[in-house]
C-alpha positions as a printed Julia matrix, in Angstrom:
297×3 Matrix{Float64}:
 -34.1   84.75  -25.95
 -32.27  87.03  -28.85
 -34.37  88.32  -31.83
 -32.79  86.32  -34.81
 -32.2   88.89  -37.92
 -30.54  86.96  -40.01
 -29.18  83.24  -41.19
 -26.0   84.24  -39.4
 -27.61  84.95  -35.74
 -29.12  81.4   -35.88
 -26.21  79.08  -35.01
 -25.15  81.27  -32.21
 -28.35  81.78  -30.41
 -28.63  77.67  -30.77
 -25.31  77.39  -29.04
 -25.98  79.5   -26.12
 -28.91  77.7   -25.18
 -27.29  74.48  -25.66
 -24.64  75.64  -23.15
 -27.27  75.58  -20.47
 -26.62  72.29  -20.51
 -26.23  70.97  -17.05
 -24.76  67.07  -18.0
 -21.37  67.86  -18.8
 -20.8   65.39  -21.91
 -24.6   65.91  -23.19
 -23.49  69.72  -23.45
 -20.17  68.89  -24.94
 -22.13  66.59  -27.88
 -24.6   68.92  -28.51
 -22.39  71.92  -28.72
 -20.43  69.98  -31.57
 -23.34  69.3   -32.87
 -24.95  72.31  -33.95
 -21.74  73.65  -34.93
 -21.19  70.8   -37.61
 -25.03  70.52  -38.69
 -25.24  74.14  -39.06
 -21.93  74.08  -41.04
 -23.09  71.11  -42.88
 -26.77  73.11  -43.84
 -24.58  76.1   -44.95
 -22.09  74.12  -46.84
 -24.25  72.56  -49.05
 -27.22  75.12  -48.97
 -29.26  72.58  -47.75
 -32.97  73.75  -49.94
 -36.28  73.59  -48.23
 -37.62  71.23  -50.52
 -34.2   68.94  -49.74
 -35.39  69.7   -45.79
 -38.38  68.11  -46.23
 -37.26  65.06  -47.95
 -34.79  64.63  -45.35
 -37.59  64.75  -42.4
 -39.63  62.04  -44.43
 -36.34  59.73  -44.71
 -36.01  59.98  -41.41
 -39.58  59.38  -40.44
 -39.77  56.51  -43.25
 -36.52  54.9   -41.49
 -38.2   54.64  -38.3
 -41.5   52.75  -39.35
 -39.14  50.54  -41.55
 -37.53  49.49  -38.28
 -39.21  46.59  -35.76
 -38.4   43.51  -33.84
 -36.9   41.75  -36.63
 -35.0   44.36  -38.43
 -33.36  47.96  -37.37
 -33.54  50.3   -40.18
 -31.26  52.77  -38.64
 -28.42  50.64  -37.64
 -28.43  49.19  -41.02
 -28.15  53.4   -42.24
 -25.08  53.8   -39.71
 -22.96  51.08  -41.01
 -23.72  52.06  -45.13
 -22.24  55.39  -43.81
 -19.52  53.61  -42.06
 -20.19  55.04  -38.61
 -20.27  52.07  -37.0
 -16.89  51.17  -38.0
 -15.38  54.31  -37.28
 -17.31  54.18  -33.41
 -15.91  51.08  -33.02
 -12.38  51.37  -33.94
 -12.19  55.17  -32.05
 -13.03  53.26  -29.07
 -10.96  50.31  -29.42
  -7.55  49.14  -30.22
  -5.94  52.16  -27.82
  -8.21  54.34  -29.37
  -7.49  53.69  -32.73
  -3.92  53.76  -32.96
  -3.56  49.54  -32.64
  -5.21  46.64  -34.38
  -8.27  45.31  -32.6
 -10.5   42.32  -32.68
 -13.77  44.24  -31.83
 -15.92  45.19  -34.6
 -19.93  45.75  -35.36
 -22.5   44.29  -33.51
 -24.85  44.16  -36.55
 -28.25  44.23  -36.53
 -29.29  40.37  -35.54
 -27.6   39.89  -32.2
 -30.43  38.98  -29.63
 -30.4   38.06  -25.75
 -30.15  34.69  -24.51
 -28.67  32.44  -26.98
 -29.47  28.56  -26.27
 -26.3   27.56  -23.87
 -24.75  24.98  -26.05
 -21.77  22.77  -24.57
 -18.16  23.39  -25.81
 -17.79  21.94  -29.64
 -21.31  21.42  -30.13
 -23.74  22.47  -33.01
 -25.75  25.47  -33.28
 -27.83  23.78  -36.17
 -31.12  23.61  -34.72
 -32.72  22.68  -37.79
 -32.18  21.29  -41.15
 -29.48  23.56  -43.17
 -27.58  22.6   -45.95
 -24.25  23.59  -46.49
 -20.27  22.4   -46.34
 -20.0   21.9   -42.89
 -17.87  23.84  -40.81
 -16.21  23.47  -37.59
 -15.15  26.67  -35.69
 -11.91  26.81  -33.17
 -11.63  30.46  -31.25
  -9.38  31.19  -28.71
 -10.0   34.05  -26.61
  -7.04  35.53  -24.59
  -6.39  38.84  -22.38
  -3.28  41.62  -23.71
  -0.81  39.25  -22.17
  -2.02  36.24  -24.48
  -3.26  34.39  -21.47
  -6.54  32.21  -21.82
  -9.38  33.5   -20.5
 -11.35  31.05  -18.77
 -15.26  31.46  -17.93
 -15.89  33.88  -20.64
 -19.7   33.61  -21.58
 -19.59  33.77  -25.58
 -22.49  34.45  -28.61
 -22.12  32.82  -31.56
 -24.55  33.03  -34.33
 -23.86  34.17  -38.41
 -26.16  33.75  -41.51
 -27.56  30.53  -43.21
 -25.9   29.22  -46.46
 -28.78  31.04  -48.36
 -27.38  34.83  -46.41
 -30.72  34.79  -43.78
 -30.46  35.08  -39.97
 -33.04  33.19  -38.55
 -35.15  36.36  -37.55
 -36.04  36.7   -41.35
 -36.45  33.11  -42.62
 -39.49  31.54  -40.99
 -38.14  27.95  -42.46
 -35.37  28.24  -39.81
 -36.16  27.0   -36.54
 -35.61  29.59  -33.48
 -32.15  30.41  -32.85
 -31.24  28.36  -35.42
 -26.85  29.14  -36.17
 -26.84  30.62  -32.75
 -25.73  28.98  -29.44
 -23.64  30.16  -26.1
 -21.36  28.66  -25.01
 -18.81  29.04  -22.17
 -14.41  28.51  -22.04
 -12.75  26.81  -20.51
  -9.18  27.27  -18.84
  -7.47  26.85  -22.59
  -9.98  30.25  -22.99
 -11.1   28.48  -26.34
 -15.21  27.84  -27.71
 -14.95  25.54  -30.17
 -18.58  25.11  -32.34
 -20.13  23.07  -35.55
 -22.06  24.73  -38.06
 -22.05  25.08  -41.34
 -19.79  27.39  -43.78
 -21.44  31.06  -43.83
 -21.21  32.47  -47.35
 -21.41  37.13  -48.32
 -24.94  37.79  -48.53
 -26.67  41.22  -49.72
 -28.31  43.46  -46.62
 -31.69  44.46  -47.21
 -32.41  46.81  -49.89
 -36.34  47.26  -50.32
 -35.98  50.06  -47.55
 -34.24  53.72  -47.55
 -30.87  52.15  -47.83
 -31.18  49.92  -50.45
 -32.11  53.29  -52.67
 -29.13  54.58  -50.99
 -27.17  52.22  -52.49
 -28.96  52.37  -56.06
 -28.36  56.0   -56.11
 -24.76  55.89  -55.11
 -24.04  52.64  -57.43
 -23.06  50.75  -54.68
 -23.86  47.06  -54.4
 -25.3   45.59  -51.26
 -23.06  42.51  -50.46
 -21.25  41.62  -47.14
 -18.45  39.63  -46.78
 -19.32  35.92  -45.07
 -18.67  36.08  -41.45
 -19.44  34.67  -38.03
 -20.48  37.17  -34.87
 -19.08  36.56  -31.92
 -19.93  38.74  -28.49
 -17.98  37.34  -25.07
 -17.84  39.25  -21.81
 -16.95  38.7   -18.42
 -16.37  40.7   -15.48
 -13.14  42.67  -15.7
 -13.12  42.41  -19.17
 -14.65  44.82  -21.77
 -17.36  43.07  -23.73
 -16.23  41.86  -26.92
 -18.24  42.34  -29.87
 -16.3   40.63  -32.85
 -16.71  39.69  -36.67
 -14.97  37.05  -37.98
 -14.22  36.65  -41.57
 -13.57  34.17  -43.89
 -10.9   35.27  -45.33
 -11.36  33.55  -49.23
 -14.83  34.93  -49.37
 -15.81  38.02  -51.89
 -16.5   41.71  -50.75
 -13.45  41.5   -48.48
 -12.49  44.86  -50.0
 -15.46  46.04  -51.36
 -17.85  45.32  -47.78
 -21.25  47.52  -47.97
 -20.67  48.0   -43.92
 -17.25  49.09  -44.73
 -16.4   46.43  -41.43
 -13.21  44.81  -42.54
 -10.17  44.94  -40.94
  -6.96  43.0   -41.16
  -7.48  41.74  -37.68
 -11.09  40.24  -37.88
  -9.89  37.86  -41.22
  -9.74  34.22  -39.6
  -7.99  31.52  -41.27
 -10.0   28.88  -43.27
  -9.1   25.65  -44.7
 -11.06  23.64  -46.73
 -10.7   19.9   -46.39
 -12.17  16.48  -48.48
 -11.29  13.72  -46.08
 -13.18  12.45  -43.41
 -13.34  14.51  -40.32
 -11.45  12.87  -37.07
 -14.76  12.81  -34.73
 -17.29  12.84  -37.37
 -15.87  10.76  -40.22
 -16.81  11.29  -43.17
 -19.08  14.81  -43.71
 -18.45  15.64  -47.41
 -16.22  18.64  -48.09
 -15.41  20.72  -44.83
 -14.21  23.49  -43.08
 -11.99  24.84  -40.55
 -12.19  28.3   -39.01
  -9.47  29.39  -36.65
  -9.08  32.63  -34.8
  -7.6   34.17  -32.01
  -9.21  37.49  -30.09
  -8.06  40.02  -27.7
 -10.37  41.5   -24.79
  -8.88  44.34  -23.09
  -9.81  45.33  -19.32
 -12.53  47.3   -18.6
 -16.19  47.04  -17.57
 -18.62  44.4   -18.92
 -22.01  45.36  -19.92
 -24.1   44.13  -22.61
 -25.68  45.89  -25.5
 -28.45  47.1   -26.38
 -30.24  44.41  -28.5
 -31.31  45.79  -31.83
 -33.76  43.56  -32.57
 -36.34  41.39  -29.87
């Protein structure tokens, strides 16, 4: 181990040891990082009072987060990390349009299996009702048949059902499967922007920074099947607010589906009130099929 003298010895005695590394890509992350959080110290002459704050953020972010909300995932997309993950990894690696986007923090395993153009109301939720057509089709445009496929977005009043106890469980969430036309076709009701939470570190992120908290409505969407790369997809509607202003900074051209409001009756259900259709077509690309992590139980 070398005797550190001075501020400028630091960084490179950190680097050698992290070049003992024996995992090839763990050494090639941590090498870049200790040269751009060292940078980023000296850049800003990061002040050990501003140290210590930033230890207690952390360590506040952490007991913020639990099974029904993940503090640090919320952090990533206000920074717009997630988005840039996503689309670095996507889309030929950035250089194309893709239909992937953020998983968010309220996906959870096993979604009630729902059959194809059923509801995912599972109790009673107001709202313009809305009936969702998505086709799901491989680089050639071919249907993908057999694809197992998530669906779940926010009540009318911006809650998932993990934070409203008046919903029942699962509640705008269902699975469902295609078939060979590779479409999932669902009934719901019309999701509407809604602001992520901001009693915790990044709400006073946002305060500080001016910023307001709102997301753009959407519906979530995650479909894999072997051979395929999972999809993880937001959908939104494309006459909703905060379509340029999103706090998650998650909006791309490709993830705005098309929606058309209608007043007459509907064909199968007759006569619902004012309604909704949602149409939208997404790519999977080859690859390997694993799911997430959940962020939330």
């Amino acid at each position: 181990m070398t005797i550190i003298h001075n501020q400028q010895e630091v960084t490179p005695a950190v680097l050698k040891v992290m070049e003992q590394t024996s995992d090839p890509r763990l050494r090639e992350i941590m090498l870049s990082l200790i040269t751009h959080l060292h940078g980023f110290i000296r850049d800003v002459r990061l002040t050990e009072t501003e140290f210590q704050q930033a230890t207690r953020i952390l360590n506040t972010m952490g007991q913020q987060s639990n099974d029904k909300h993940n503090e640090f995932v919320l952090m990533a997309g206000s920074l717009g990390v997630s988005s840039l993950v996503c689309l670095l990894n996507n889309g030929d690696k950035g250089t194309t349009e893709t239909t992937q986007s953020l998983l968010g923090p309220f996906w959870r395993l096993h979604h009630p299996l729902t059959e194809n153009g059923g509801s995912i109301l599972r109790s009673d939720t107001p709202g313009p009702r809305l009936y969702g057509t998505f086709s799901f089709v491989d680089p050639a445009g071919m249907p993908i048949e057999g694809l197992e496929v998530d669906i779940w977005h926010a009540s009318p009043v911006g809650l998932y059902e993990n934070q409203d106890e008046s919903q029942a469980a699962f509640n705008l969430r269902g699975k469902f499967i295609t078939g060979a036309d590779g479409i999932v076709r669902f009934k719901s009701v019309k999701p509407v922007g809604y602001p992520i939470p901001t009693h915790t570190t990044v709400g006073r992120l946002l305060d500080a920074q001016n910023r307001h908290p709102y997301r753009p409505a959407h519906v979530h969407v995650l479909a894999h099947k072997p051979g395929f790369k999972t999809l993880i997809n937001q959908t939104y509607v494309d006459e909703t607010d905060y379509l340029t202003s999103d706090v998650q900074f998650g909006v791309t051209e490709a993830l705005i589906g098309t929606l058309e409001r209608h007043e007459g009756p509907h064909p199968q259900d007759g006569d619902v009130g004012e309604w909704f259709m949602l149409e939208h077509r997404l790519t999977l690309e080859p690859g390997v099929s694993t799911l997430p992590i959940p962020p939330i139980k």
